[in-house]
mmCIF entry with sequence, helices, sheets and N, C-alpha, C, O atoms, coordinates in Angstrom:
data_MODEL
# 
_entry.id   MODEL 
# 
_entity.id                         1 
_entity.type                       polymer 
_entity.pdbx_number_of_molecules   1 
# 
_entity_poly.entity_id                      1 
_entity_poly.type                           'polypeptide(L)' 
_entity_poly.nstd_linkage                   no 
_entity_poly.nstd_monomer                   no 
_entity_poly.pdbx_seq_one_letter_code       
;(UNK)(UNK)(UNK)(UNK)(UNK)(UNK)(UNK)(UNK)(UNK)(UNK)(UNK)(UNK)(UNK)(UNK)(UNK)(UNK)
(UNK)(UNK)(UNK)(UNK)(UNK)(UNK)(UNK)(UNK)(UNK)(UNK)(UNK)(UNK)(UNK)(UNK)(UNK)(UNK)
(UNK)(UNK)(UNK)(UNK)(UNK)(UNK)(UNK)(UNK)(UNK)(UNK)(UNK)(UNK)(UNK)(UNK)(UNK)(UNK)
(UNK)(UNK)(UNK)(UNK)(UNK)(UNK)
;
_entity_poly.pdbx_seq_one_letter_code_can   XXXXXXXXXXXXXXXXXXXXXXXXXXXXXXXXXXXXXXXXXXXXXXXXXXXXXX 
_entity_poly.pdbx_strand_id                 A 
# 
loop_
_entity_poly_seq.entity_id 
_entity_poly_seq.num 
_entity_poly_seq.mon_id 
_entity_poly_seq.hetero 
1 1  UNK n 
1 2  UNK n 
1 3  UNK n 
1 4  UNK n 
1 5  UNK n 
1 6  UNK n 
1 7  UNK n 
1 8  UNK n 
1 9  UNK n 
1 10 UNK n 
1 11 UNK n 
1 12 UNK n 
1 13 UNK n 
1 14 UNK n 
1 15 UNK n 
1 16 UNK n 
1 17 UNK n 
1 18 UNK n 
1 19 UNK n 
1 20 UNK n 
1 21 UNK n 
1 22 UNK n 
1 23 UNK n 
1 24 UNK n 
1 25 UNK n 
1 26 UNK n 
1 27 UNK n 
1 28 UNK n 
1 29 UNK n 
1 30 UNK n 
1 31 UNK n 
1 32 UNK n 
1 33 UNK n 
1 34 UNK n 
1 35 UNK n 
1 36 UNK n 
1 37 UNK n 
1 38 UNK n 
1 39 UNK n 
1 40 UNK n 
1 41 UNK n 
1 42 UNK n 
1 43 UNK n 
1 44 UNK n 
1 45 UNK n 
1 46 UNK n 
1 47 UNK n 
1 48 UNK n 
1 49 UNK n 
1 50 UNK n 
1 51 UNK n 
1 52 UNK n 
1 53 UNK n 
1 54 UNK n 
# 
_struct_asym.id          A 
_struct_asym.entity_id   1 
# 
loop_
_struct_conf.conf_type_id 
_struct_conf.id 
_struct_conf.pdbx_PDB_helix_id 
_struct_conf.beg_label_comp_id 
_struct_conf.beg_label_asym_id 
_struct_conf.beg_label_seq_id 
_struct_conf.pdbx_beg_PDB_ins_code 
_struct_conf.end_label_comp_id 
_struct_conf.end_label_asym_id 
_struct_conf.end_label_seq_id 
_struct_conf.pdbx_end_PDB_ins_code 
_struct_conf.beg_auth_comp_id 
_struct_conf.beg_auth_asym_id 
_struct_conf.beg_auth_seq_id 
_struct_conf.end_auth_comp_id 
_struct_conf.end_auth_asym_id 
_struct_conf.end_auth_seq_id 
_struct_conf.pdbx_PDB_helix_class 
_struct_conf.details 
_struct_conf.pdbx_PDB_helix_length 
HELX_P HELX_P1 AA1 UNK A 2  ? UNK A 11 ? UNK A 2  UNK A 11 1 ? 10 
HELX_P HELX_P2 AA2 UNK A 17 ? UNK A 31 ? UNK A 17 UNK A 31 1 ? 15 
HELX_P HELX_P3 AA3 UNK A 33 ? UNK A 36 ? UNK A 33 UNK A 36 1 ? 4  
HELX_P HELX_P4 AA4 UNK A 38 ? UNK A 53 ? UNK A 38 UNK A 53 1 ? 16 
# 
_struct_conf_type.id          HELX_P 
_struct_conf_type.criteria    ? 
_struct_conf_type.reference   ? 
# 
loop_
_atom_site.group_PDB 
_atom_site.id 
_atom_site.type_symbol 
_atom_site.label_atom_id 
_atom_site.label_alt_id 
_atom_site.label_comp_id 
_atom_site.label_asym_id 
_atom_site.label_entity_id 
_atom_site.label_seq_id 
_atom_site.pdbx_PDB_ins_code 
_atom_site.Cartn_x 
_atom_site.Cartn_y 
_atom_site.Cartn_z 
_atom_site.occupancy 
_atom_site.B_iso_or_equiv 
_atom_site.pdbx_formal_charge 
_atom_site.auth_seq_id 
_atom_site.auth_comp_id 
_atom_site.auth_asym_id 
_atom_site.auth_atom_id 
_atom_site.pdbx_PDB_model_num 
ATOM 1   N N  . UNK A 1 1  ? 21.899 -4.583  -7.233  1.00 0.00 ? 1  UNK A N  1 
ATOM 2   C CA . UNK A 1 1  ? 21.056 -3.406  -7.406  1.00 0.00 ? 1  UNK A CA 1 
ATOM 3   C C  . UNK A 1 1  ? 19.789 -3.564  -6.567  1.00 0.00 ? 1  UNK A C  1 
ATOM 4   O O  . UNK A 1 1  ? 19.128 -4.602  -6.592  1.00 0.00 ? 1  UNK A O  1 
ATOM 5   N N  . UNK A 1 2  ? 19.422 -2.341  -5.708  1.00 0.00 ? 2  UNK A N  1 
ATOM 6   C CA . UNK A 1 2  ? 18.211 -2.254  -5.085  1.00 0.00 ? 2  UNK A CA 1 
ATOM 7   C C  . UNK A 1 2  ? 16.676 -2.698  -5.611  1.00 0.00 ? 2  UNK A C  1 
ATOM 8   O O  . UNK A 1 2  ? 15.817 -3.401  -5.079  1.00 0.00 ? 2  UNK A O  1 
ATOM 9   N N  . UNK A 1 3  ? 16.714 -1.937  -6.957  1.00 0.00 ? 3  UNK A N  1 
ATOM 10  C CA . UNK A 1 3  ? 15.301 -2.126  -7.294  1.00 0.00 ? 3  UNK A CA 1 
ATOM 11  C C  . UNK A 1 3  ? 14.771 -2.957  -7.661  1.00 0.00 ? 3  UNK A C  1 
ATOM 12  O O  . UNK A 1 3  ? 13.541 -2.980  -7.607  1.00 0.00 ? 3  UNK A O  1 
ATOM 13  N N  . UNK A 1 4  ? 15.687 -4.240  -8.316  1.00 0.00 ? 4  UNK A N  1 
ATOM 14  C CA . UNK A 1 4  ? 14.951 -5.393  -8.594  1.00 0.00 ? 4  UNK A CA 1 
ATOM 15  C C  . UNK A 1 4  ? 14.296 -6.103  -7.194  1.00 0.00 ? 4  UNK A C  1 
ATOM 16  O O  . UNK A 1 4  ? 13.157 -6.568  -7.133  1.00 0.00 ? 4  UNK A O  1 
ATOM 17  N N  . UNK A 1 5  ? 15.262 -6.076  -6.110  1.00 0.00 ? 5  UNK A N  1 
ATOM 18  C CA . UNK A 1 5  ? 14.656 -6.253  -5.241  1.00 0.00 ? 5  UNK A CA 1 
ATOM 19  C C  . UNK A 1 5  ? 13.234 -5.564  -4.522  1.00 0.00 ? 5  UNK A C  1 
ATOM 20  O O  . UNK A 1 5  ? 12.261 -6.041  -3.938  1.00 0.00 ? 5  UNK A O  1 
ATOM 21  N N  . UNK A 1 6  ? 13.694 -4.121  -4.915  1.00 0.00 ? 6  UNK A N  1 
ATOM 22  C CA . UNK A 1 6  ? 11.621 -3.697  -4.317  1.00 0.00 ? 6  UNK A CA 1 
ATOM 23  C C  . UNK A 1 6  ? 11.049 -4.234  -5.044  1.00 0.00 ? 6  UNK A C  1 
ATOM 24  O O  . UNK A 1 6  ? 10.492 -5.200  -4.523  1.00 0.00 ? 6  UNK A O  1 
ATOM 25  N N  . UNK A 1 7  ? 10.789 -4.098  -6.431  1.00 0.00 ? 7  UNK A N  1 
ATOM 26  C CA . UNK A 1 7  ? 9.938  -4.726  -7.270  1.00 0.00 ? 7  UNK A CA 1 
ATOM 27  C C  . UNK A 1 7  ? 9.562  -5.881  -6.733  1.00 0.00 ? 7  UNK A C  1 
ATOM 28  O O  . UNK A 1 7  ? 8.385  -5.998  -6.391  1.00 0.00 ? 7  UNK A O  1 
ATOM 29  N N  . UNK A 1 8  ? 10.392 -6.860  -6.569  1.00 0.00 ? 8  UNK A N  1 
ATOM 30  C CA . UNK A 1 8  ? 9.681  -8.069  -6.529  1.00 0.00 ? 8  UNK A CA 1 
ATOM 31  C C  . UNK A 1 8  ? 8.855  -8.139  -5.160  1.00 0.00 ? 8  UNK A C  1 
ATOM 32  O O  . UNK A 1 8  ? 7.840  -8.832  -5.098  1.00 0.00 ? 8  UNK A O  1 
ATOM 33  N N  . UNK A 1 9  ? 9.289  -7.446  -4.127  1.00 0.00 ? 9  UNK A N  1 
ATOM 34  C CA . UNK A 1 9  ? 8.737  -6.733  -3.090  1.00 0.00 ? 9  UNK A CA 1 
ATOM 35  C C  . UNK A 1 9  ? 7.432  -6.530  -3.179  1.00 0.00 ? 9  UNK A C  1 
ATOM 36  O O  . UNK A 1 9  ? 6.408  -7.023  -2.707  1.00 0.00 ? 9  UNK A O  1 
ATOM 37  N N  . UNK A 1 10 ? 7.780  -5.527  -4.033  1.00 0.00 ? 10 UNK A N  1 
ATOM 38  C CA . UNK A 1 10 ? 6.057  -4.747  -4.229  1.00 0.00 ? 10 UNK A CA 1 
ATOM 39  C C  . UNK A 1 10 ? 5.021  -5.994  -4.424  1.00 0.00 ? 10 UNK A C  1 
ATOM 40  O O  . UNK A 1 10 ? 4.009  -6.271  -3.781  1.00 0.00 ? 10 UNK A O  1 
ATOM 41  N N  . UNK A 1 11 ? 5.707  -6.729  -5.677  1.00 0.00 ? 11 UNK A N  1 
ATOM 42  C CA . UNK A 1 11 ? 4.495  -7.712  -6.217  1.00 0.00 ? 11 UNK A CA 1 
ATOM 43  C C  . UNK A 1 11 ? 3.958  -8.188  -5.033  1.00 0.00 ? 11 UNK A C  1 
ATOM 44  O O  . UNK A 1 11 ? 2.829  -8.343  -4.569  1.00 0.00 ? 11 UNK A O  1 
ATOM 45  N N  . UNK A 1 12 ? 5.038  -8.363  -4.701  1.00 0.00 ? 12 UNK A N  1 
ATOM 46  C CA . UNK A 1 12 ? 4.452  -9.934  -2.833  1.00 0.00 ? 12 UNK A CA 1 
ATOM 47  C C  . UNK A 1 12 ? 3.688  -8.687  -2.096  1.00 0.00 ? 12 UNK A C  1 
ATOM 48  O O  . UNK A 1 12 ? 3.375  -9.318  -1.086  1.00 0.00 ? 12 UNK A O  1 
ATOM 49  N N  . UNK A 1 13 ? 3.251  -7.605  -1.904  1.00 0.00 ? 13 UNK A N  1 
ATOM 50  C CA . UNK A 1 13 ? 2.648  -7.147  -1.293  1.00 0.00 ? 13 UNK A CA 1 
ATOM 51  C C  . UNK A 1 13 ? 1.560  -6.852  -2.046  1.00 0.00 ? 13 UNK A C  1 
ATOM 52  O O  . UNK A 1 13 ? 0.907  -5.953  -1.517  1.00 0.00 ? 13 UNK A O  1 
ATOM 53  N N  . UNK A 1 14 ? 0.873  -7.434  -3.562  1.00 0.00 ? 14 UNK A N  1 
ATOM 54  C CA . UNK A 1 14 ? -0.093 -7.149  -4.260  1.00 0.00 ? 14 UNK A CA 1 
ATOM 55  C C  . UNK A 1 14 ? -0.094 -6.275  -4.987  1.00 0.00 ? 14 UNK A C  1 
ATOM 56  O O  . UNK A 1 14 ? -1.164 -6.039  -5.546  1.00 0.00 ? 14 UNK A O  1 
ATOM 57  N N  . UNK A 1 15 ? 1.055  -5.440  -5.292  1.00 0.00 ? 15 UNK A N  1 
ATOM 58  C CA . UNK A 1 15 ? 1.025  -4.180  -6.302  1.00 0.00 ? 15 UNK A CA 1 
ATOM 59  C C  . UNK A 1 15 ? 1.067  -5.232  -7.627  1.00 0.00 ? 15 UNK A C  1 
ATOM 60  O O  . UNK A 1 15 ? 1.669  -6.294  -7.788  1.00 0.00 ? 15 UNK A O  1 
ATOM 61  N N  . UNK A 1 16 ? 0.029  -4.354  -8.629  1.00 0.00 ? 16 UNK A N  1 
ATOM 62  C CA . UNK A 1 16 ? 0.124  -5.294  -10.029 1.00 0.00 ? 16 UNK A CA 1 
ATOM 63  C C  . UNK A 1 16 ? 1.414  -4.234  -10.839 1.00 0.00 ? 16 UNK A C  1 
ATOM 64  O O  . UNK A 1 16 ? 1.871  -3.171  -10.418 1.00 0.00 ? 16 UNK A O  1 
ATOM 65  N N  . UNK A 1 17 ? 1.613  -4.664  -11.575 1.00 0.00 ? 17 UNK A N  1 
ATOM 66  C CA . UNK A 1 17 ? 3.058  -4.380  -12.887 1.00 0.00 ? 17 UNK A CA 1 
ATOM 67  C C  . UNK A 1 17 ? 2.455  -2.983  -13.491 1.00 0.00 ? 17 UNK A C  1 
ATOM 68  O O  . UNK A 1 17 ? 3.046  -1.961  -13.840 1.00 0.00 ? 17 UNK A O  1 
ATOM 69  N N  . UNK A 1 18 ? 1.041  -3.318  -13.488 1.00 0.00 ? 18 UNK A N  1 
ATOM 70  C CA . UNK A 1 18 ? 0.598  -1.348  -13.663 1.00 0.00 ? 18 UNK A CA 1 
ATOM 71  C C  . UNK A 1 18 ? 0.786  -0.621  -12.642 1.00 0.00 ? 18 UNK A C  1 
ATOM 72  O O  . UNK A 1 18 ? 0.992  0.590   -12.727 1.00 0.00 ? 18 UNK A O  1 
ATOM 73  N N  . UNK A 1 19 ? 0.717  -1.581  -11.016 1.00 0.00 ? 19 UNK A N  1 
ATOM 74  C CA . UNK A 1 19 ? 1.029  0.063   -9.997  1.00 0.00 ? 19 UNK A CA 1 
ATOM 75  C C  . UNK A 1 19 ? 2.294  0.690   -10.191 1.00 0.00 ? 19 UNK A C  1 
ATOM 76  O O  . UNK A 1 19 ? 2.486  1.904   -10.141 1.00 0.00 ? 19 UNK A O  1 
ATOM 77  N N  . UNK A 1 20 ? 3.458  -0.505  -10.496 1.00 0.00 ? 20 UNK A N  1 
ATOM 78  C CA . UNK A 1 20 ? 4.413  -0.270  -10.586 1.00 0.00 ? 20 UNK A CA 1 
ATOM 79  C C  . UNK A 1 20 ? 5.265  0.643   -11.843 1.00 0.00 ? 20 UNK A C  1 
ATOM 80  O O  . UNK A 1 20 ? 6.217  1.417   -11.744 1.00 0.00 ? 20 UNK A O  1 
ATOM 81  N N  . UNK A 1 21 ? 4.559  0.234   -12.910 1.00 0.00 ? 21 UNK A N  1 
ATOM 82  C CA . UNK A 1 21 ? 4.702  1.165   -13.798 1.00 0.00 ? 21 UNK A CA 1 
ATOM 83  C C  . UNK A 1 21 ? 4.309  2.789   -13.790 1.00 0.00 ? 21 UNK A C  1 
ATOM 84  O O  . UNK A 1 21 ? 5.067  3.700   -14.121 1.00 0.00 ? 21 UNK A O  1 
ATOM 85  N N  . UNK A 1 22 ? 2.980  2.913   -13.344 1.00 0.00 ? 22 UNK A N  1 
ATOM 86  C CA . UNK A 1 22 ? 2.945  3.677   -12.310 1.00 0.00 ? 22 UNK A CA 1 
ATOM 87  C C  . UNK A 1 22 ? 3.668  4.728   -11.931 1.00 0.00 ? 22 UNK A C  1 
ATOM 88  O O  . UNK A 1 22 ? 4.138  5.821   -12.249 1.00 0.00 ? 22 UNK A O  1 
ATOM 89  N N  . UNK A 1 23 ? 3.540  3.859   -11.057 1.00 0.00 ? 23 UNK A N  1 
ATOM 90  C CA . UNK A 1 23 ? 4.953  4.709   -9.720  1.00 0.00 ? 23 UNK A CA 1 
ATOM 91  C C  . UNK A 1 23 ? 6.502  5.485   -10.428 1.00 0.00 ? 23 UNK A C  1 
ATOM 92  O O  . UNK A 1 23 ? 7.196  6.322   -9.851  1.00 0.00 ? 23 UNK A O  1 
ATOM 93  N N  . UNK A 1 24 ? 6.734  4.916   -11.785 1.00 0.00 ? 24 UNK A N  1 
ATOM 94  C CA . UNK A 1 24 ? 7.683  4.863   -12.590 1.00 0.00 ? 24 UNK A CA 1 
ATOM 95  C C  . UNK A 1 24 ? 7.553  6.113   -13.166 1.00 0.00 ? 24 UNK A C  1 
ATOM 96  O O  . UNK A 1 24 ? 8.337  7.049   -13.009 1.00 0.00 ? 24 UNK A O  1 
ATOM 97  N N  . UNK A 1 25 ? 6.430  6.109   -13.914 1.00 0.00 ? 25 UNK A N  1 
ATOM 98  C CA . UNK A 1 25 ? 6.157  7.062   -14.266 1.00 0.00 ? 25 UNK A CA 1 
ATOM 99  C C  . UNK A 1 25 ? 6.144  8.716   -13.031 1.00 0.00 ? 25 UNK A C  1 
ATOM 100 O O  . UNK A 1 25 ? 6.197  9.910   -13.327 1.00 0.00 ? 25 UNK A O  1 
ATOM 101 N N  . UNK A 1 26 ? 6.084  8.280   -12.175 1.00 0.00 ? 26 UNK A N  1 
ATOM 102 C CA . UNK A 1 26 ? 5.254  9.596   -11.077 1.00 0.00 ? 26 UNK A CA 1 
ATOM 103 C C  . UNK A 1 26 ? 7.120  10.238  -10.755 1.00 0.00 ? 26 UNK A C  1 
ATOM 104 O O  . UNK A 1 26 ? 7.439  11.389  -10.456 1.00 0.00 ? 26 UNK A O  1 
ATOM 105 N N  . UNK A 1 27 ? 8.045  9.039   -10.952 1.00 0.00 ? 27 UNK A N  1 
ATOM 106 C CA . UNK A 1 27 ? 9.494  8.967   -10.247 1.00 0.00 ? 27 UNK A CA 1 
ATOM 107 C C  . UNK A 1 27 ? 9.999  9.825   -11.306 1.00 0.00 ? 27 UNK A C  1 
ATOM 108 O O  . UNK A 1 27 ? 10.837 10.678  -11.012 1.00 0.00 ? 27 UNK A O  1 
ATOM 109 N N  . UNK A 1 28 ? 9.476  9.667   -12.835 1.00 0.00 ? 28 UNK A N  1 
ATOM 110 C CA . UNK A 1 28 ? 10.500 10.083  -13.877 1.00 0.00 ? 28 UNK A CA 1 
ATOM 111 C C  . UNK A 1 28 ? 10.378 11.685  -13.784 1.00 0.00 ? 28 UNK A C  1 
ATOM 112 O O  . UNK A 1 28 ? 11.296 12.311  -14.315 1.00 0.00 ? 28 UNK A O  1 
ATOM 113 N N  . UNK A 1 29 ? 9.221  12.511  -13.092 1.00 0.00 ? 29 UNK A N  1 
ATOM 114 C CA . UNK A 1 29 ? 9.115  13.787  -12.705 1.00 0.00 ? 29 UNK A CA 1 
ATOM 115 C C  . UNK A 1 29 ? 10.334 14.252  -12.144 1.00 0.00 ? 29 UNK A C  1 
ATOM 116 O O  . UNK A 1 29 ? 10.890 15.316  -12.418 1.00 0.00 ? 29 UNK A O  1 
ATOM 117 N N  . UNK A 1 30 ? 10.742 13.316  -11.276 1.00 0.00 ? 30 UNK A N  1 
ATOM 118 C CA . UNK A 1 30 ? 11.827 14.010  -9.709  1.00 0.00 ? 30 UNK A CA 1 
ATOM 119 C C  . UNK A 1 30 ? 12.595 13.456  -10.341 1.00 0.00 ? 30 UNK A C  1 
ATOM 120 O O  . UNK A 1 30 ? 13.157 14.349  -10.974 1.00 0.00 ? 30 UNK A O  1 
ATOM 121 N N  . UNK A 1 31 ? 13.140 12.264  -10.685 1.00 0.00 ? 31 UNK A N  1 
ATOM 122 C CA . UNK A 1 31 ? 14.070 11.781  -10.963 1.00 0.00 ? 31 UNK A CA 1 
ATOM 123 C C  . UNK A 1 31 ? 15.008 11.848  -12.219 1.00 0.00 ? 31 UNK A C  1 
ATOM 124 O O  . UNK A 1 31 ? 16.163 11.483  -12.439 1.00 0.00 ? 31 UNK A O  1 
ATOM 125 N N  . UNK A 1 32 ? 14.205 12.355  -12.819 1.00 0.00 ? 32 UNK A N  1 
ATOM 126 C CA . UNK A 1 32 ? 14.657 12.273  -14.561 1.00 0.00 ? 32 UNK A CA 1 
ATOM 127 C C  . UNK A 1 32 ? 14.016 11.099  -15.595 1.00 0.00 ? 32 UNK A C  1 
ATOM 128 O O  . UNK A 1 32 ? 13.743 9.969   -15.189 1.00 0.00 ? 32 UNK A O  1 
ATOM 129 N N  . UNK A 1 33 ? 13.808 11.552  -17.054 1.00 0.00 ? 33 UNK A N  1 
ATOM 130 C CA . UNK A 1 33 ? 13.476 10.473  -17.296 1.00 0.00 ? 33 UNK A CA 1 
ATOM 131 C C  . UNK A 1 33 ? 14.235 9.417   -17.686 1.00 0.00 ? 33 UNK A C  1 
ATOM 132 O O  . UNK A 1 33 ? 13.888 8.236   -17.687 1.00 0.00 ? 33 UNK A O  1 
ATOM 133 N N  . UNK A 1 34 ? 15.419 9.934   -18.062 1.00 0.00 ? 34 UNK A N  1 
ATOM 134 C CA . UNK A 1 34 ? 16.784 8.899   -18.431 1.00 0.00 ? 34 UNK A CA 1 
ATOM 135 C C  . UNK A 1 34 ? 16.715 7.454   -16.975 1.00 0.00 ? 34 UNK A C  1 
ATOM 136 O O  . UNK A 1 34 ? 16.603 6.231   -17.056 1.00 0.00 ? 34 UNK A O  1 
ATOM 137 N N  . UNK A 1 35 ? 16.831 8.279   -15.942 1.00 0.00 ? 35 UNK A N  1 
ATOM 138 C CA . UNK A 1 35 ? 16.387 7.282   -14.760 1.00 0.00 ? 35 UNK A CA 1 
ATOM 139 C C  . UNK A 1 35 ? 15.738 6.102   -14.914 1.00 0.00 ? 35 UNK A C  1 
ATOM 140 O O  . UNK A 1 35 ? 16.045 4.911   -14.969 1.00 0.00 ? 35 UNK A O  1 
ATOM 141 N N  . UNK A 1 36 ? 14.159 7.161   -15.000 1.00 0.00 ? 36 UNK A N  1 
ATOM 142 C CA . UNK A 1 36 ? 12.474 6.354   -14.954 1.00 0.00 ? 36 UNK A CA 1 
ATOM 143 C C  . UNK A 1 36 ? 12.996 5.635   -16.261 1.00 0.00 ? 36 UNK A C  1 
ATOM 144 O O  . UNK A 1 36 ? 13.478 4.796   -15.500 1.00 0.00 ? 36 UNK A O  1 
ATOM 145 N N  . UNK A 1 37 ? 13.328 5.206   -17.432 1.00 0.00 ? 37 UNK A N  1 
ATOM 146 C CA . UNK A 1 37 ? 13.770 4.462   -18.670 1.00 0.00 ? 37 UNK A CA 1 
ATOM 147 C C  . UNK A 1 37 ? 14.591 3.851   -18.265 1.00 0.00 ? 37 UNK A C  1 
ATOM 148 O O  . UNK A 1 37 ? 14.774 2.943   -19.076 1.00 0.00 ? 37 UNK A O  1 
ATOM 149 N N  . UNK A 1 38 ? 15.544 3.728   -17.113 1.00 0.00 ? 38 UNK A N  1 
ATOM 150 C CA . UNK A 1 38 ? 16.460 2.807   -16.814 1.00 0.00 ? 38 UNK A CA 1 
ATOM 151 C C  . UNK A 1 38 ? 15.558 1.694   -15.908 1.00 0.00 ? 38 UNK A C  1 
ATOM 152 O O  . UNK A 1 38 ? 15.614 0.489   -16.155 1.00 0.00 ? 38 UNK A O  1 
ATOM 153 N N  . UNK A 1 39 ? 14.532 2.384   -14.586 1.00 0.00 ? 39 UNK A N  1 
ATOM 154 C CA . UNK A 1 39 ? 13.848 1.515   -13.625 1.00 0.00 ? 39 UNK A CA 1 
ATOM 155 C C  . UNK A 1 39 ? 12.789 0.888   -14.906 1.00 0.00 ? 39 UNK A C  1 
ATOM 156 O O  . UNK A 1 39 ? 13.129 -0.286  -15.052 1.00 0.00 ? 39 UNK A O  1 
ATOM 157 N N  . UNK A 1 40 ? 11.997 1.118   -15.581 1.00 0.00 ? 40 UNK A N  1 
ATOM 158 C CA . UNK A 1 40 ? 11.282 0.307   -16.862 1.00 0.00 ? 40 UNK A CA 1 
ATOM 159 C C  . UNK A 1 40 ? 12.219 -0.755  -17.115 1.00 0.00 ? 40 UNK A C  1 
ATOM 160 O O  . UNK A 1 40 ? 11.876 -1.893  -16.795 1.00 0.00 ? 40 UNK A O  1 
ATOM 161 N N  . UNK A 1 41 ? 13.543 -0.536  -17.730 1.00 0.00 ? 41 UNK A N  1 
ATOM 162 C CA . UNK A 1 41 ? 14.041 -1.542  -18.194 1.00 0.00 ? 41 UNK A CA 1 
ATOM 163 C C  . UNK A 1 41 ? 14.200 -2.448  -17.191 1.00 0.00 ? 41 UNK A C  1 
ATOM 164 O O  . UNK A 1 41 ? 13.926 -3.612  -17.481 1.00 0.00 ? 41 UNK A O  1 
ATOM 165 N N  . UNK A 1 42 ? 14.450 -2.291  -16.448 1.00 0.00 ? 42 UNK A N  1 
ATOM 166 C CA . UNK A 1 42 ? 14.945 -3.355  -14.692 1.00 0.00 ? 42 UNK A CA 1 
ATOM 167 C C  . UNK A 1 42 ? 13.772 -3.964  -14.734 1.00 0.00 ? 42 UNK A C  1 
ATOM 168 O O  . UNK A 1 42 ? 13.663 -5.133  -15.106 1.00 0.00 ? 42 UNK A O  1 
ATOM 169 N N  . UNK A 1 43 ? 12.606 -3.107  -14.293 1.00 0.00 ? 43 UNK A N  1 
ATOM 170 C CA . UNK A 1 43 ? 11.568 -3.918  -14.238 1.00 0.00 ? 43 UNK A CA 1 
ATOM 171 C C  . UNK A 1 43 ? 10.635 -4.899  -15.054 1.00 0.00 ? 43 UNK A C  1 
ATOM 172 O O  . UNK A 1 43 ? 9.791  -5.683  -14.620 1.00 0.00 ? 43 UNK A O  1 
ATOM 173 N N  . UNK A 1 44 ? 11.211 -4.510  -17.013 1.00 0.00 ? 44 UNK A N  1 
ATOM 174 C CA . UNK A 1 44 ? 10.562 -5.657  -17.211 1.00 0.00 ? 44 UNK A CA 1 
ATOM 175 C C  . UNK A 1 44 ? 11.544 -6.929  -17.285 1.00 0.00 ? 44 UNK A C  1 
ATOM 176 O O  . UNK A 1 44 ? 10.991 -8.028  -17.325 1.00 0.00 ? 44 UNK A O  1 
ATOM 177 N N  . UNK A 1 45 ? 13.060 -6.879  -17.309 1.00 0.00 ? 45 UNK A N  1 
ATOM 178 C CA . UNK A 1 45 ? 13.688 -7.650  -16.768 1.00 0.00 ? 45 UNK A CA 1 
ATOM 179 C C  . UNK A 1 45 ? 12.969 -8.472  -15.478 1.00 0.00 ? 45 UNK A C  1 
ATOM 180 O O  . UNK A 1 45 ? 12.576 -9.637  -15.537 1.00 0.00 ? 45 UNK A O  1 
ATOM 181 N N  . UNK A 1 46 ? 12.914 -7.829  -14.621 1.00 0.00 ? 46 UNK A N  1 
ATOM 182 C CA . UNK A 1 46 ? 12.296 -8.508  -13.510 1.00 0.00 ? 46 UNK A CA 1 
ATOM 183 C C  . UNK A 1 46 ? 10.800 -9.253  -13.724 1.00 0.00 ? 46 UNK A C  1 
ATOM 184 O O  . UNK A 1 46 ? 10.399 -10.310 -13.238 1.00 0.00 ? 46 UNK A O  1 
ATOM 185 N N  . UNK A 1 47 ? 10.336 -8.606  -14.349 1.00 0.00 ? 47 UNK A N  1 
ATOM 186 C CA . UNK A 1 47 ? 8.877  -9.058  -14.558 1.00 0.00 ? 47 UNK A CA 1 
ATOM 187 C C  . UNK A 1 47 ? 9.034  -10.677 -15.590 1.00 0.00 ? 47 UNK A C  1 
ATOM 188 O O  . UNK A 1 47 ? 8.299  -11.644 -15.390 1.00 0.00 ? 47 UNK A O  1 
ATOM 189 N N  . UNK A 1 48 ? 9.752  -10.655 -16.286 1.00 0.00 ? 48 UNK A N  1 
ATOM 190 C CA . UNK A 1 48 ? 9.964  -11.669 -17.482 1.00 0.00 ? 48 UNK A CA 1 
ATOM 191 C C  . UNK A 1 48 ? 10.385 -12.645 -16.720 1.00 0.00 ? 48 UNK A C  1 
ATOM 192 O O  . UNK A 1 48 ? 9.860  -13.754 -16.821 1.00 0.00 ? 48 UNK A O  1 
ATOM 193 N N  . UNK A 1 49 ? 11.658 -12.348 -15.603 1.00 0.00 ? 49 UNK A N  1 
ATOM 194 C CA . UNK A 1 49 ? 12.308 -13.758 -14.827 1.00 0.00 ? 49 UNK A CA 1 
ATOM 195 C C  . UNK A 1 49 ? 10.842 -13.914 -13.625 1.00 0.00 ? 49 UNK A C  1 
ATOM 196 O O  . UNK A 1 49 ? 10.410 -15.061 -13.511 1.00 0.00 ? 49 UNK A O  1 
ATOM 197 N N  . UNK A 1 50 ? 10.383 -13.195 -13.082 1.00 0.00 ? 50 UNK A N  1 
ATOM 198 C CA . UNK A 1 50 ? 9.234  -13.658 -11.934 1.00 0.00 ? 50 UNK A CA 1 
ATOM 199 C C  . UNK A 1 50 ? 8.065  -14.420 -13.051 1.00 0.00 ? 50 UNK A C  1 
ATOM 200 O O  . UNK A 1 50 ? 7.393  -15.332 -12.569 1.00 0.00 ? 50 UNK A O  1 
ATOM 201 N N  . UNK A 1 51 ? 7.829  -14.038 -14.549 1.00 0.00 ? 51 UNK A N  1 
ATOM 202 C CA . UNK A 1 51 ? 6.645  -14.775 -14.960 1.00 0.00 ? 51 UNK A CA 1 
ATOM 203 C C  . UNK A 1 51 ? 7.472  -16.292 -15.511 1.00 0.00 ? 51 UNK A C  1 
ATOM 204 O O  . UNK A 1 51 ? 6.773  -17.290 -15.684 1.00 0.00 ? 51 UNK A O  1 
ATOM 205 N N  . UNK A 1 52 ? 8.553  -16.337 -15.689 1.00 0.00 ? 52 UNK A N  1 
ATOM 206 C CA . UNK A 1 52 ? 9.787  -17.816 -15.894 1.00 0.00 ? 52 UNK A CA 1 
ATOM 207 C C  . UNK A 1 52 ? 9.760  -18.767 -14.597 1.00 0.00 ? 52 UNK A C  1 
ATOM 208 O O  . UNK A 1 52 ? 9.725  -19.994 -14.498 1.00 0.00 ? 52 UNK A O  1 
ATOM 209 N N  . UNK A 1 53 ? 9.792  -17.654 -13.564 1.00 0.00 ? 53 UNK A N  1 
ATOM 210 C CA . UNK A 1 53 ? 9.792  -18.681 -12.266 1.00 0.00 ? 53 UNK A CA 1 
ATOM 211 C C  . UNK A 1 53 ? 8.614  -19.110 -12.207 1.00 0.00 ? 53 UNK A C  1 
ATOM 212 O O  . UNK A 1 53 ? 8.957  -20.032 -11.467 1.00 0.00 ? 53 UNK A O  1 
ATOM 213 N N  . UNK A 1 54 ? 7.099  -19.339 -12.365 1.00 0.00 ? 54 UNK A N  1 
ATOM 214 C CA . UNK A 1 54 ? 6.134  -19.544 -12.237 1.00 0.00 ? 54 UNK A CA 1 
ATOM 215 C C  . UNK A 1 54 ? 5.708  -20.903 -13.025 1.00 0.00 ? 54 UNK A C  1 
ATOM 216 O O  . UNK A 1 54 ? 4.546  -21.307 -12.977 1.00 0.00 ? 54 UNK A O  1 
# 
């Protein structure tokens, strides 16, 4: 899947877990929110294994 990969993306370019949430929020407009509730879940998946790797 794509987005775990931007995410972790984003971080390395300095976006904090609020821009990204964010952005989530701005997506669930166009996208749906069933979507934007699916990219949340990915991302705090992602967020939990990047604060494990540390």
């Amino acid at each position: 899947d794509e987005i775990p990969m931007h995410i972790r993306a984003t971080v390395n370019t300095g976006a904090s877990k609020e821009d990204i949430r964010e952005a989530f929020m701005h997506v669930a407009i166009y996208a749906g929110v069933p979507k934007a509730n699916n990219a949340f879940k990915i991302a705090k998946k992602v967020f939990e294994d990047m604060d494990n790797m540390e």
